[in-house]
N, C-alpha and C positions, 0 to 999 in steps of 0.2 A: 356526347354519346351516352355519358351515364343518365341525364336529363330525359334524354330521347325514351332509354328504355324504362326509366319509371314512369312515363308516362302512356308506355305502352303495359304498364303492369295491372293486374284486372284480379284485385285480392279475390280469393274463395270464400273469404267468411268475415264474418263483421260482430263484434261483440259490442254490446247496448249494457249501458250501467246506467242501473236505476236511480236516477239519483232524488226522482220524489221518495222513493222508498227509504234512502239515504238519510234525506234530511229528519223523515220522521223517527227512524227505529235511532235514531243517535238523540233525536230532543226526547223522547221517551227514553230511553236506557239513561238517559242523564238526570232529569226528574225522576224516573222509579230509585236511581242508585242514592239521592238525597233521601229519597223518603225513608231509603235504608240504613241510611249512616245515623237519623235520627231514633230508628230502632234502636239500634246498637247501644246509640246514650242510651236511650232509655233502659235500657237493660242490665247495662254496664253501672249506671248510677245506684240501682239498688244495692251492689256489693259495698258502696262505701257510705250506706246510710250507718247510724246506729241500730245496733241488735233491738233494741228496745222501742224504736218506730217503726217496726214491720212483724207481723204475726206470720208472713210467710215462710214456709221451708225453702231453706235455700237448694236442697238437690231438683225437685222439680223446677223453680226459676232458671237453674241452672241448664236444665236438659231441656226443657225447651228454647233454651237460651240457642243451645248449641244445634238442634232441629232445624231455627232458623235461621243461622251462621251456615249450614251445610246447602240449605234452599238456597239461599243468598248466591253461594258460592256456583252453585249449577246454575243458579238465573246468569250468572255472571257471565260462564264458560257461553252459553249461548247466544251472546251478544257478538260473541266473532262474527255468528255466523249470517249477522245483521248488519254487523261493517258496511259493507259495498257488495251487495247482491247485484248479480250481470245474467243479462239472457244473450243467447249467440242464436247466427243468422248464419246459412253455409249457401252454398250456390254450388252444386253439383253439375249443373249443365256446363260450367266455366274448367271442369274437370280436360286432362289433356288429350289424348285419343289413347285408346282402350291399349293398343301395344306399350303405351307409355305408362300403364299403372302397374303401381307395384303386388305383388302374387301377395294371398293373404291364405293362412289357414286355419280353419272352425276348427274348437274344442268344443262338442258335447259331453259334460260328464251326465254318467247316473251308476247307482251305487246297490238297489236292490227294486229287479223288477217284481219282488209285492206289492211294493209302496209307490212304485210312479210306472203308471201304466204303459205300457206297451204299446198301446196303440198310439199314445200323445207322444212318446220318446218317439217313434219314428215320423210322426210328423213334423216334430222338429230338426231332423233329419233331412227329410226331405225340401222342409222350407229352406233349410242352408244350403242346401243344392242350388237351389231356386234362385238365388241373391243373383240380381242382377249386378252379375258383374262377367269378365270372361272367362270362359268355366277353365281353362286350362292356368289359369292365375289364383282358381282355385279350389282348396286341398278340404274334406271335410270328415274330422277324424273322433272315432265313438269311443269314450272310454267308460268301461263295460269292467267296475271295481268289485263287482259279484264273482266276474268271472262266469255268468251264466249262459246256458247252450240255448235261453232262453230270448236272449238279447241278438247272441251273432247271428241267429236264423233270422229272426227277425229284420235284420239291418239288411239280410241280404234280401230278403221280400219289399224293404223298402227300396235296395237300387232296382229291382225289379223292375217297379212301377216308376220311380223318379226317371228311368229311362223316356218312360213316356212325357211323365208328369213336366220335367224342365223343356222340353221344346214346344209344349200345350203353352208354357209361361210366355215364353218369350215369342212365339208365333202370335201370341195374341194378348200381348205387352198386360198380363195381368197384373195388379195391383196390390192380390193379397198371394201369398208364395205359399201358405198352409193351405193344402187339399180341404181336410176337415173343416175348418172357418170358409173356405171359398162353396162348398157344397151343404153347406148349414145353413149358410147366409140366404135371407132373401132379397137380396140385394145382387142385381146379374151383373158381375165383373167382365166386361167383356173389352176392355180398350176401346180401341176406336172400331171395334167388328162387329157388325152383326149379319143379320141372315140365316139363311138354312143350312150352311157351310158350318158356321160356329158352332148354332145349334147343337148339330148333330155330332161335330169333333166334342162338347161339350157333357151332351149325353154318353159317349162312348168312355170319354174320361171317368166318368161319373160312376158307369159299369166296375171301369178296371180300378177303382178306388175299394167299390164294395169288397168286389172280390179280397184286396189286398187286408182289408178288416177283418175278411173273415179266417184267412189265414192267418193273420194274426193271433188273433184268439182262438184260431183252431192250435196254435203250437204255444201259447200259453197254457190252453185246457190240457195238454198232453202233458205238457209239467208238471200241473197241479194236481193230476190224477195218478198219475204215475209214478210225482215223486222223483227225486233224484237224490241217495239215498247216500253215494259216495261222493256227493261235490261235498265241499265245503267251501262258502264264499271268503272265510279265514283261509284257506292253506288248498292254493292250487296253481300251476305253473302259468307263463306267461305266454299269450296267445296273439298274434299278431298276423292281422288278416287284409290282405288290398282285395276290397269286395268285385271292384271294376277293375283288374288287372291286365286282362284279356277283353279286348272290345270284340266283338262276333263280326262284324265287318269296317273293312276301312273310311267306306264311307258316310259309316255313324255319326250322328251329330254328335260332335265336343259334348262329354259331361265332367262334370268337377270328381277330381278322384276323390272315393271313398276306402277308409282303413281304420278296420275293427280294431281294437286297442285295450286288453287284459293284461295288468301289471302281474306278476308272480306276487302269491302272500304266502306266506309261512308263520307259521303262531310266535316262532322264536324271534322274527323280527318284528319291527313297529313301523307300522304301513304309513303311519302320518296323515290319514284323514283324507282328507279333496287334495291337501296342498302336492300329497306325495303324488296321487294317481296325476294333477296337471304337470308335476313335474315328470314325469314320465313322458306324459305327454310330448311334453317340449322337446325330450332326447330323440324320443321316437321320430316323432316330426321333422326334428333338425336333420336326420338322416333321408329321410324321405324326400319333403318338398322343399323344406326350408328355407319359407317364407319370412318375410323381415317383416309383417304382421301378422297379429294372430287375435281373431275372435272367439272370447271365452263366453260359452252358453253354458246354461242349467240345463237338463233333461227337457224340464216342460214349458219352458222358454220359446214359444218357435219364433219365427223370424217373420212378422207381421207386416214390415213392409221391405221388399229387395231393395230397395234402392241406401241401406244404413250402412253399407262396406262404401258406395263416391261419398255420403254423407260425412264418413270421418274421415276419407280420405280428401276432402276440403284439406284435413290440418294440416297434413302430412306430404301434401304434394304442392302445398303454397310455398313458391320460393319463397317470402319474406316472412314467413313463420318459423320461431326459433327453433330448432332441431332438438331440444331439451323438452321436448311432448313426448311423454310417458304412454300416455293412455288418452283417450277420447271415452268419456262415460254415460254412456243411455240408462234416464232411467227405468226404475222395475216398476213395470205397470202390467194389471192384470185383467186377466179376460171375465171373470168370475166376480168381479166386485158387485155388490149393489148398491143400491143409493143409500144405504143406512149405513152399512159399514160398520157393525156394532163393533169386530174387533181389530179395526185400524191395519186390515188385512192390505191395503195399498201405501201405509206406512205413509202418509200425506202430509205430514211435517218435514220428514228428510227429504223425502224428493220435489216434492212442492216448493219449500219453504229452505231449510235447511242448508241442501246442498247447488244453490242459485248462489247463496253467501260463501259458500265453501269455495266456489268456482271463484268467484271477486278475490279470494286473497291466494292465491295459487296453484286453485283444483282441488275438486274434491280426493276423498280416497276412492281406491275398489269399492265396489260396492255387491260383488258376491258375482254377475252376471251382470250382461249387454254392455261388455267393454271390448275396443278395440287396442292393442299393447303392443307394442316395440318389441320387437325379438330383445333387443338391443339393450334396454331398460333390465329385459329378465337375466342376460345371460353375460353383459357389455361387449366392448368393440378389442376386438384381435387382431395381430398382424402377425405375420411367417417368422417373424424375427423373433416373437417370445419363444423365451425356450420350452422345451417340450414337459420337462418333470415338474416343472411350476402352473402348465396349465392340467395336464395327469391331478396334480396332487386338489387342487377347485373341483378338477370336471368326471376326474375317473380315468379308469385307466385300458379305455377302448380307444388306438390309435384311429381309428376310423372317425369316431366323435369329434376327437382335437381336431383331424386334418379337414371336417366341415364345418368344422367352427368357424376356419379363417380364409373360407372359399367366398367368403361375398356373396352370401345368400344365392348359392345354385344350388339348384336341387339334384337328388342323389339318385332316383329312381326312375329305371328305365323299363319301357314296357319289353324288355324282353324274358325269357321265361330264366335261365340259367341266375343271369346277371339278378335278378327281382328274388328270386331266391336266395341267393348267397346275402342280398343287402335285405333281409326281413330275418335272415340268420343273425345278423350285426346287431339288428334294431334288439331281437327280444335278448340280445345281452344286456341291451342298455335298461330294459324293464325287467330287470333281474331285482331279488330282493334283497339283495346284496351287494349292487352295485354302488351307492351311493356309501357305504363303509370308507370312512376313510377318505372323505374328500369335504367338499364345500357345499352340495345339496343341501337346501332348506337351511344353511346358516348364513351363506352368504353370496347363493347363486340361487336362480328361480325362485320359487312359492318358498316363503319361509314358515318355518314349523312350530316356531316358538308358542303358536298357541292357535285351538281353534276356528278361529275369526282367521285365517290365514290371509282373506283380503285387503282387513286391514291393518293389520301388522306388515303389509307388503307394500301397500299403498306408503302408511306411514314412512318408512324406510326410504323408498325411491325420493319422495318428497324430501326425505332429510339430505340422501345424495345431491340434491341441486334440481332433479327433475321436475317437469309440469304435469300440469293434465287439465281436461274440460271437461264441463258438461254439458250436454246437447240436449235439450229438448224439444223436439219436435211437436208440433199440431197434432201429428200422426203417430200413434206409440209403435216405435221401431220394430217390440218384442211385447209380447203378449204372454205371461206365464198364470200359474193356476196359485191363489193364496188360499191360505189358510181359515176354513169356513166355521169353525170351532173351538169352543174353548182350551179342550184338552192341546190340539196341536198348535195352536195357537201359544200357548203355555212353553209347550216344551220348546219351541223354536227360541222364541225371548230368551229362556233360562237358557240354552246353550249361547246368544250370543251373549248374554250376560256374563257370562263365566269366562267366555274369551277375551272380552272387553278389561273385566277385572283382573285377569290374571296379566295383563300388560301395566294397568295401570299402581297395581303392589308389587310391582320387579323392576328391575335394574333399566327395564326399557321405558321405561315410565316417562312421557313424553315432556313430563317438567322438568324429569331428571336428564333422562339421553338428551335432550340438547337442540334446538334448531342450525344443525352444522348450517345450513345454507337454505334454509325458512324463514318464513315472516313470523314474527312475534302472534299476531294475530292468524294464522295458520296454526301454528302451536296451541292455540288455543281453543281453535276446533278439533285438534287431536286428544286434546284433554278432556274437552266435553264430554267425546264419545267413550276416553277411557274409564271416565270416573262418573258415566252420566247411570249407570247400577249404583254404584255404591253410594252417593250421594241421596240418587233417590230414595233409594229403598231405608237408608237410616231417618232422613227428616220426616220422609210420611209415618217410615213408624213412630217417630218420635209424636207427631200432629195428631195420630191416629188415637194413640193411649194414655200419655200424660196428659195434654188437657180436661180430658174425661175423668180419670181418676182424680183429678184436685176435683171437678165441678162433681163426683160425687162426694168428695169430702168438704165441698163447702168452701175451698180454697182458690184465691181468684188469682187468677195468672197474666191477664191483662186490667188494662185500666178501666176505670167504670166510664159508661158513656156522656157524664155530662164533664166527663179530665179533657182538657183538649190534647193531653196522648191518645187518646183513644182515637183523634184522627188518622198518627200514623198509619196506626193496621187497616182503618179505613181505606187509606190513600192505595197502600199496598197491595190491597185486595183487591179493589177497584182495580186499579191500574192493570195488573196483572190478565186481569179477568177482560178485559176491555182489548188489552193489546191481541191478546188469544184471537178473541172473538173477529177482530179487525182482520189479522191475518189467514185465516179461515175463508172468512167472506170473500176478500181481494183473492184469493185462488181459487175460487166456483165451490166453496163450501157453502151450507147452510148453518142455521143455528143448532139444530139437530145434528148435525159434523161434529161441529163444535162439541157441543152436549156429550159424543158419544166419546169424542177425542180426551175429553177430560177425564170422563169415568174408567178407560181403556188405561189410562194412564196410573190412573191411583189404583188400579187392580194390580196392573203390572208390578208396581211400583214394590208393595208386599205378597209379590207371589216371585214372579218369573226373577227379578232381580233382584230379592231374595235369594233363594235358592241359588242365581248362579253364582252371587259374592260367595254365600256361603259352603259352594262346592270350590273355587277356589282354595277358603282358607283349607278349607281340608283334604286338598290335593297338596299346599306347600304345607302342612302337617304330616303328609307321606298319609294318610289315614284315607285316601280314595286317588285312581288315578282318574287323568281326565280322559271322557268316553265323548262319543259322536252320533248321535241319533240320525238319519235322514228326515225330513219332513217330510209327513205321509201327502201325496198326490192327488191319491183315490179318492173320488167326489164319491161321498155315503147321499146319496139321495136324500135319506130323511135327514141326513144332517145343514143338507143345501137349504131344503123347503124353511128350514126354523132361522136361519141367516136371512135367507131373501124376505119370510116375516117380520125382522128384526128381533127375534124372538131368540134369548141366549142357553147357549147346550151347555147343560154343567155337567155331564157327562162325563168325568174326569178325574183322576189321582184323588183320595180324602186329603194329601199332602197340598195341595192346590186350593180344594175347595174352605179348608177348615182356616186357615189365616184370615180368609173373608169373612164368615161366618163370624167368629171370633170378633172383629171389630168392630163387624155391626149392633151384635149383641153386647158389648161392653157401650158404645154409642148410645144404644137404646138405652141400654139399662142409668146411665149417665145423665141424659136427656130426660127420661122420664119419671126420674127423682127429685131433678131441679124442677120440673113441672109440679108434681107434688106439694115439696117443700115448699115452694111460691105459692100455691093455692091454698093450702093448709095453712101454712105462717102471716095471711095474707101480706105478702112483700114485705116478711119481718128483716127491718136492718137494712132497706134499700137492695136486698136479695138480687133482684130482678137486672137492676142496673150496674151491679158489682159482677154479676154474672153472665151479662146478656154474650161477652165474648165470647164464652168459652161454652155456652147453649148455641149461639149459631155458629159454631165451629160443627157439631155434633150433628147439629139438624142439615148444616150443608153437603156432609157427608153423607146422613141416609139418604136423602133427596138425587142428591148422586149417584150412591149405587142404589138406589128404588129397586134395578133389576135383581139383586139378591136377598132385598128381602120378599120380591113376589118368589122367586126360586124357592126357597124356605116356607113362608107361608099360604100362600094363594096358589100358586100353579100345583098338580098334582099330576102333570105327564110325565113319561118317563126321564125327558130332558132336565127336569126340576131338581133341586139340592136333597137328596138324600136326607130321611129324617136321623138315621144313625149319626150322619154327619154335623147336624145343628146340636141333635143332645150332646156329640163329644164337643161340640165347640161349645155350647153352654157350659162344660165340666171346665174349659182354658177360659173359660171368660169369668163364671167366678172364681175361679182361683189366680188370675191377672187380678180383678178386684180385692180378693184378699190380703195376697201376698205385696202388693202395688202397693195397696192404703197404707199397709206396715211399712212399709220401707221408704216410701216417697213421704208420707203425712205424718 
């Protein structure tokens, strides 16, 4: 009998390990990790020559000693994520009949309609309407952390048209669920319809779409112009709204409910960022639909293809799949990228590369948006027998909350008017700003608070519990959102996950420290990557960036001359390094030019964004600043688009930003083009040339590198270009780095 039924078993999904990829990043991690232990002698053996066989100062031997101990150390962490990289395969059509799937509910956050337009929040709205899936299974709910009368108007112009919009979808089995992408496109999405029938239900869509744009912006402009003098997005009550509560006739086509969703903020409490408003989320919900899944969207996230709710529902409804699936994780792909990509706006290491490796040793983390998540995971599993003051004292102390906790995901909301009432009075208890006093929110139930990366401090956590998770990448990107076209927001984004990242990795939660309760070794090691992957970097390039320059203007040589055969090490390591990059680029639909941009993005970051966010850490646990939360601006500046799609970089940006670059490059130069000198003048007095050649193509590989800042500085004179006030102050930090440096290092 048991025989019989496994052989009628017909899995939903099929996970592939790469195991060419396998064999190579493990024979290169093992040859690169030689080449480095040979480093090490070498570096290490200077300390126990005699004083009187080395003219070197020992604090620079020593600091870039430790530069490349720190590099070493990050190259290290990232070899987890090279272990065992796996791609997965779902089969949605093998799905059970639609009464047999389980109810799921959309989270949309967004947090200040200036910053993420109105029109794209409700097309991602709409598209999650759209998900083919059965609309009475599910729930699609807007959390609206402004609090603005800007948003809930809006949301309800978009059930407006989504009235129309979901049975246009599914009448004529469309493809793409975003209005906006399906009416832009030139490309006619029609299923398997054509004719003058479509045609024309097509045109008429098209109509009722413009209209809805321009109400749109008719009720943003009335904001903008009028002002709203008495809101404050800090300090305003809790606003909970079922936009579709009332259907206008009985025999309406099924839509997926919609429910506007305003946390209460008060200045005297501390809102806790995305983590608190999706925790609300989750109370709010649980009372309402309370679905045993839940998809977490960004504002401008839409839903690019319906079919990503059977897609993850492959994991979760395959009998022989472990029941210890946390999360199912799509990744962030954007609609806005273009082929140059100057500032690594589609993040193509993590989700490319990265988190394939992540997935082979247990599942990646959250990764911010386009995950589907376990009620279960966030909130765990109850029965009628625990007592009541012990879950009160976790969950709060609305008996209504407890008693749907342990109801086996039924849902609480009835379309009638008394009864719908009274339970939307329960709910904006639970989004009260004071509710969460005195219980276990954000420490060790839902979104936790400990820092603002909330995703992956959450992530980490589940995975330490025993949980799983995957990641899905599809042919087709599930979710389409808007990235970052600029340097300035580009900037600020990094430095805020920087500062999240760090501030887990110098606390008590610190992934070497807290422990893998019930993780893989190697899982732990891609938690630590991402924890220490700020602060590693941003110390070794600073270190790469300025002592080797300040010995090679003091004449002081820090590696070996080129005819030692140490001098192959760094050879080999460069090489290597540079080679494996380049490899894994390519094998992902990169070019050399990817590459090229990949690397410069990177050593920008490296002394800017994570910079700055180590160093708002230390001085947040100095008590000397607290930690704050910028949104990432949405709003496509036109002329900021054109100079992206040119490849062309906007330095547009904080002096705090721009002047660290500056700074390096001018000490670079000025480094570089004294050893040029002294060689030409000296004609190669003392073998110059070949005592120095390391630490001159260290200098020159750098400008080469960022080229784009020294045209910024010198050649471009558009407005996009580096401020000349900004080069003279950085010429003022860079001879005074060469002054103060030469004294103390030399």
């Amino acid at each position: 009998m048991e025989q019989s039924s496994m052989e009628k078993y017909v899995p939903l999904h099929v996970c592939h390990v790469n195991k060419t990829s396998i064999i190579i990043n493990r024979a290169h991690a093992f040859l690169h990790f030689i080449a480095i232990l040979f480093l090490i002698h070498y570096r290490l053996s200077f300390f126990f020559q005699h004083p009187k066989n080395t003219t070197i100062p020992t604090l620079p031997w020593l600091l870039i000693f430790v530069s490349e101990l720190l590099l070493s150390l990050a190259w290290l962490f990232t070899q987890s994520y090279r272990w065992r990289p796996v791609t997965r395969t779902v089969f949605p059509e093998r799905l059970p009949a639609d009464d047999k799937l389980p109810a799921i509910d959309v989270f949309i956050c967004t947090a200040d309609p200036n910053k993420e337009p109105s029109v794209e929040v409700m097309n991602t709205v709409i598209s999650a309407m759209a998900l083919a899936y059965p609309p009475e299974k599910l729930h699609v709910y807007v959390s609206d952390d402004a609090g603005s009368d800007v948003t809930l108007r809006c949301t309800k112009e978009a059930w407006n048209f989504a009235r129309y919009w979901v049975p246009f979808c599914r009448k004529y089995d469309l493809v793409t669920a975003c209005p906006d992408v399906y009416f832009s496109s030139s490309e006619v999405d029609s299923g398997d319809f054509e004719g003058s029938e479509f045609k024309a239900a097509r045109t008429k869509m098209e109509e009722k779409y413009e209209v809805l744009k321009q109400r749109i912006r008719r009720i943003v402009q009335q904001h903008s112009t009028t002002g709203d003098a008495l809101h404050n997005t800090r300090d305003h009550p809790s606003i909970i709204e079922v936009i579709n509560e009332h259907p206008k006739e009985e025999d309406e086509v099924k839509m997926p409910l919609l429910v506007y969703v305003s946390r209460e903020k008060r200045p005297s409490h501390h809102h806790n960022f995305k983590a608190g408003a999706l925790n609300v989320l989750l109370r709010v919900s649980t009372m309402i639909s309370n679905s045993p899944y839940i998809l977490m969207l960004d504002c401008d996230m839409y839903c690019n293809d319906p079919t990503s709710t059977r897609q993850a529902m492959c994991y979760y409804c395959d009998p022989q799949t472990p029941s210890s699936i946390a999360f199912v994780q799509f990744p962030q792909t954007f609609r806005n990228i273009c082929e140059d990509d100057i500032y690594d706006g589609e993040i193509r290491n993590l989700m490319k590369i990265f988190w394939h490796g992540f997935d082979g040793v247990g599942g990646p983390t959250i990764s911010g948006s386009n995950f589907y998540i376990k009620r279960e995971a966030l909130l765990g599993s109850f029965s009628k027998q625990q007592e009541l003051m012990a879950l009160k004292r976790s969950f709060g102390p609305s008996n209504d909350f407890i008693k749907t906790l342990v109801e086996d995901y039924k849902p609480g909301f009835i379309h009638d008017g008394e009864s719908s009432r009274m339970l939307l009075e329960k709910a904006n208890v639970l989004a009260s700003c004071s509710y969460e006093n005195q219980t276990s929110w954000g420490s060790k139930v839902g979104f936790l608070y400990f820092c603002v990366v909330e995703d992956y401090f959450t992530g980490f956590t589940l995975h330490r519990k025993g949980w799983k998770s995957v990641y899905l990448y599809p042919k087709k990107p599930q979710f389409l959102g808007i990235a970052t076209t600029n340097f300035n927001d580009t900037s600020i984004q990094w430095t805020r996950w920087a500062s999240g990242l760090t501030s887990v990795a110098i606390s008590k939660f610190c992934p070497l420290i807290y422990g893998p309760l019930k993780m893989s070794w190697v899982q732990l090691m891609c938690y630590s990557e991402l924890a220490f992957m700020p602060l590693l970097n941003c110390l070794s390039l600073w270190g790469f960036a300025l002592i080797p320059q300040l010995c090679l203007f003091n004449d002081i040589s820090l590696y070996p001359k080129v005819s030692d055969s140490n001098f192959n090490i760094f050879f080999i390591i460069f090489v290597s390094a540079i080679l494996k990059s380049l490899y894994e680029v390519v094998t992902t639909g990169g070019q050399v030019r990817t590459w090229r941009n990949d690397w410069r993005i990177w050593m920008m970051r490296s002394v800017t964004s994570y910079f700055y966010g180590s160093l708002d850490v230390v001085f947040n646990k100095l008590g000397m600043k607290e930690a704050s939360f910028l949104p990432t601006n949405k709003v496509i500046d036109d002329e900021h688009a054109k100079l992206y799609e040119m490849g062309i970089f906007d330095f547009r940006t904080a002096t705090t930003f721009l002047a660290p670059l500056v700074t390096v490059i001018l000490v670079n130069i000025a480094a570089f083009v004294r050893a040029l000198v002294v060689n030409v003048v000296d004609n190669d007095r003392d073998g110059f040339w070949e005592k120095m050649f390391g630490q001159m193509f260290l200098s020159f590989y750098i400008l080469v590198s960022n080229y784009t800042v020294i045209e910024g500085m010198i050649i471009r004179r558009d407005k996009a270009s580096i401020p000349l006030y900004v080069t003279l102050l950085s010429g003022v930090f860079s001879v005074f780095i060469l002054l103060i440096g030469s004294a103390i290092l030399c």
